[in-house]
C-alpha positions as YAML, in Angstrom:
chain: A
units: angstrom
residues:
- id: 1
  name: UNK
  ca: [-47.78, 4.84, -103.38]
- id: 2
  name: UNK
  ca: [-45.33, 2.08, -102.16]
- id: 3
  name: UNK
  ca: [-46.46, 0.48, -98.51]
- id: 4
  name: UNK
  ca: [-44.26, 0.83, -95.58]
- id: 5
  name: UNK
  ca: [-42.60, -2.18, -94.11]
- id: 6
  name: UNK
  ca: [-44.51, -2.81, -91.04]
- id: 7
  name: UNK
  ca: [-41.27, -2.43, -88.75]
- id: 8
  name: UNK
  ca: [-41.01, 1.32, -90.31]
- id: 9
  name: UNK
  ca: [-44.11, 1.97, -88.52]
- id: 10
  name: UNK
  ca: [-43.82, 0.32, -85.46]
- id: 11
  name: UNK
  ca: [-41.78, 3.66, -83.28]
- id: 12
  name: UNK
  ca: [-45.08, 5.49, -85.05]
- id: 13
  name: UNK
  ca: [-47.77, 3.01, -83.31]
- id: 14
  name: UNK
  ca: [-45.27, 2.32, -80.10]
- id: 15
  name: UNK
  ca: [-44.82, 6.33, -79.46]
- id: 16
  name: UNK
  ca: [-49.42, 6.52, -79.64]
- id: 17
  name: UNK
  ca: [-49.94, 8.99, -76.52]
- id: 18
  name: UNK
  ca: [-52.17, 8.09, -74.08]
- id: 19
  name: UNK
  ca: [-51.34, 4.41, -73.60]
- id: 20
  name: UNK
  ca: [-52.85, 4.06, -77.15]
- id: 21
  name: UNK
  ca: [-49.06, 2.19, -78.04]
- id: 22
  name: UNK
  ca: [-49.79, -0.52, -76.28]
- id: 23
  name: UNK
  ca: [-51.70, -2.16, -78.89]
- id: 24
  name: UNK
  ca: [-48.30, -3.22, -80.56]
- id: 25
  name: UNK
  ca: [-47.62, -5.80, -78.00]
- id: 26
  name: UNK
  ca: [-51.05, -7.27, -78.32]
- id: 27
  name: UNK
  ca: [-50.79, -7.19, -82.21]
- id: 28
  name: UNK
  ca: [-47.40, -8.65, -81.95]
- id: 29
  name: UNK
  ca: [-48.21, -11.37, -79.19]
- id: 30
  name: UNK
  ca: [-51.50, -12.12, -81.50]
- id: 31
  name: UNK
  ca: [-49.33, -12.94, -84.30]
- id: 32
  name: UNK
  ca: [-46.28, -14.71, -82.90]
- id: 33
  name: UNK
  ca: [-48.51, -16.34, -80.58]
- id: 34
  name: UNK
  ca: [-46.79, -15.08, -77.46]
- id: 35
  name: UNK
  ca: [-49.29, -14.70, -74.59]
- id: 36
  name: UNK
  ca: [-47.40, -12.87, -72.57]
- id: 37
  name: UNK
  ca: [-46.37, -10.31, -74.96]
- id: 38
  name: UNK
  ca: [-50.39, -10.43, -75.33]
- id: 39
  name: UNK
  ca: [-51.04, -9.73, -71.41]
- id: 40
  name: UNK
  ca: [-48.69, -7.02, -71.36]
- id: 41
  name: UNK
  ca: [-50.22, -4.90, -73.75]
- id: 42
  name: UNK
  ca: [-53.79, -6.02, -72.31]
- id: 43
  name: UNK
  ca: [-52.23, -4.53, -68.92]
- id: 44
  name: UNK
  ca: [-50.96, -1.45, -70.03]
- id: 45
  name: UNK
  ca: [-54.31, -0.67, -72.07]
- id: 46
  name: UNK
  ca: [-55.98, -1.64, -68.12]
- id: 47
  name: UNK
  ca: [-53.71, 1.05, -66.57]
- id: 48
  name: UNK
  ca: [-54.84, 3.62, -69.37]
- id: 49
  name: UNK
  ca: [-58.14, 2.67, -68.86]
- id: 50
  name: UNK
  ca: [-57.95, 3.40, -65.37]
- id: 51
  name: UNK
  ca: [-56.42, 6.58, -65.96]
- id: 52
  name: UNK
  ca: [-59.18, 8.03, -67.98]
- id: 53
  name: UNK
  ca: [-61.67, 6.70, -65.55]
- id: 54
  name: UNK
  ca: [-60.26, 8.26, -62.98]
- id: 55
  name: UNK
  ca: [-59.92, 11.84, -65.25]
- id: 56
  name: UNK
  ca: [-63.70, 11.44, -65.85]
- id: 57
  name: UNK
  ca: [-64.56, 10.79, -62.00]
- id: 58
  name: UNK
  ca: [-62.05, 14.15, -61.21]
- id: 59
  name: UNK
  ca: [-63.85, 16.59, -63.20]
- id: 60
  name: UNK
  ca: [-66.54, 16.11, -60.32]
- id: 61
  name: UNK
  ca: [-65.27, 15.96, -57.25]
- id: 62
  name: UNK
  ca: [-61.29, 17.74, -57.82]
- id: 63
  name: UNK
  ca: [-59.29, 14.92, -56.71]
- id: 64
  name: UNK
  ca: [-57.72, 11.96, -58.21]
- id: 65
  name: UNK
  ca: [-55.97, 14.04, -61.27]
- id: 66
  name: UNK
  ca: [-52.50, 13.34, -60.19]
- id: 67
  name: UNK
  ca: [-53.39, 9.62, -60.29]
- id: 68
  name: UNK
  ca: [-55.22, 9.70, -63.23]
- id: 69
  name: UNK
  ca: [-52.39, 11.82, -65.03]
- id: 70
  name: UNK
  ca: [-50.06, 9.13, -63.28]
- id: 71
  name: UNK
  ca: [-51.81, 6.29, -64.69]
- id: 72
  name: UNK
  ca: [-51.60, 7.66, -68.25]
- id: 73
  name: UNK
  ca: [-48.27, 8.54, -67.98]
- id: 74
  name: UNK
  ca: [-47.45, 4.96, -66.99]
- id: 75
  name: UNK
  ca: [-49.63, 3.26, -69.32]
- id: 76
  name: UNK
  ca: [-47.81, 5.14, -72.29]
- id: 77
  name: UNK
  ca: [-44.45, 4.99, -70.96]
- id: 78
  name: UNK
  ca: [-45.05, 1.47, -70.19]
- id: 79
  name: UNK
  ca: [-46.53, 0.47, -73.57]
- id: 80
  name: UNK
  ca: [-44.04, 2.26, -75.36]
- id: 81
  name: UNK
  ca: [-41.09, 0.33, -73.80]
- id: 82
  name: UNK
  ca: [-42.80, -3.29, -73.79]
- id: 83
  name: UNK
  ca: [-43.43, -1.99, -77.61]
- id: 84
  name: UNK
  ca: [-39.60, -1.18, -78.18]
- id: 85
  name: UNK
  ca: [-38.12, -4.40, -76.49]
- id: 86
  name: UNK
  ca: [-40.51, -6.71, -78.17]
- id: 87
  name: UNK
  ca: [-39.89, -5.60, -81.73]
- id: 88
  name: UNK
  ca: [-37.06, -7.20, -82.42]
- id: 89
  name: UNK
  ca: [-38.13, -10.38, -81.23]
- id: 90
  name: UNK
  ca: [-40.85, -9.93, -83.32]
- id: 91
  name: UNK
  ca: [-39.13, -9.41, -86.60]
- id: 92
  name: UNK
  ca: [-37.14, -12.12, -85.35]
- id: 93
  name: UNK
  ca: [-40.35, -14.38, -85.31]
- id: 94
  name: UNK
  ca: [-41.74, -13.01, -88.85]
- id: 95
  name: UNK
  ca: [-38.94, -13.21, -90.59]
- id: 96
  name: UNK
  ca: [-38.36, -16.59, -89.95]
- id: 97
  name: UNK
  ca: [-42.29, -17.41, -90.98]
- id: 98
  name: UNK
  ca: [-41.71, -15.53, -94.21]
- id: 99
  name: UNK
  ca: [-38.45, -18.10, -94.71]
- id: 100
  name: UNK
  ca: [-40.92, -21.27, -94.26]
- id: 101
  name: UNK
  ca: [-43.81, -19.77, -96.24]
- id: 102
  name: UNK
  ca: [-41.46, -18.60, -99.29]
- id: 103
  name: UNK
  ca: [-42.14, -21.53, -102.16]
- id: 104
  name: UNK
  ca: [-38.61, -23.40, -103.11]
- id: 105
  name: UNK
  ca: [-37.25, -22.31, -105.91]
- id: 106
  name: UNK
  ca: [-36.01, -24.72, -108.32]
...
């Protein structure tokens, strides 16, 4: 079975519900060595975390589930859009490490 290009999948890991898409920024800043692409997906996954903390602690004592549905929502709206406006920057950046790592030809 042929492999996907990575940038196929990235609306599939950037669209993860539940602030799960967030990861793509941190991936991405990993690789291109962007910290700040880094610390936005770090925040995002915070805010998700946040919001299932806050889900857990409403089971018990009924309040706190608009906030915790409000804090997933953000965290997966917000990781999805970092996601989308850092991908092309990041093709940007791989592409031009595949040019330098290709062997010359000749």
């Amino acid at each position: 079975m042929p492999s996907r290009r990575p940038s196929a999948r990235w609306p599939l890991i950037a669209l993860l519900p539940l602030g799960l898409g967030a990861w793509a920024p941190i991936y991405a800043g990993v690789k291109a060595r962007r910290p700040l692409w880094t610390a936005l997906g770090v925040a995002w996954t915070i805010v998700a975390i946040v919001g299932y903390a806050l889900s857990a602690a409403s089971i018990h004592h009924r309040h706190g589930d608009t906030a915790a549905g409000d804090c997933l929502l953000a965290a997966w709206l917000g990781g999805a859009i970092t996601s989308f406006l850092l991908r092309r920057p990041y093709e940007r950046h791989a592409a031009g490490l595949a040019t330098i790592d290709e062997p010359p030809v000749g």
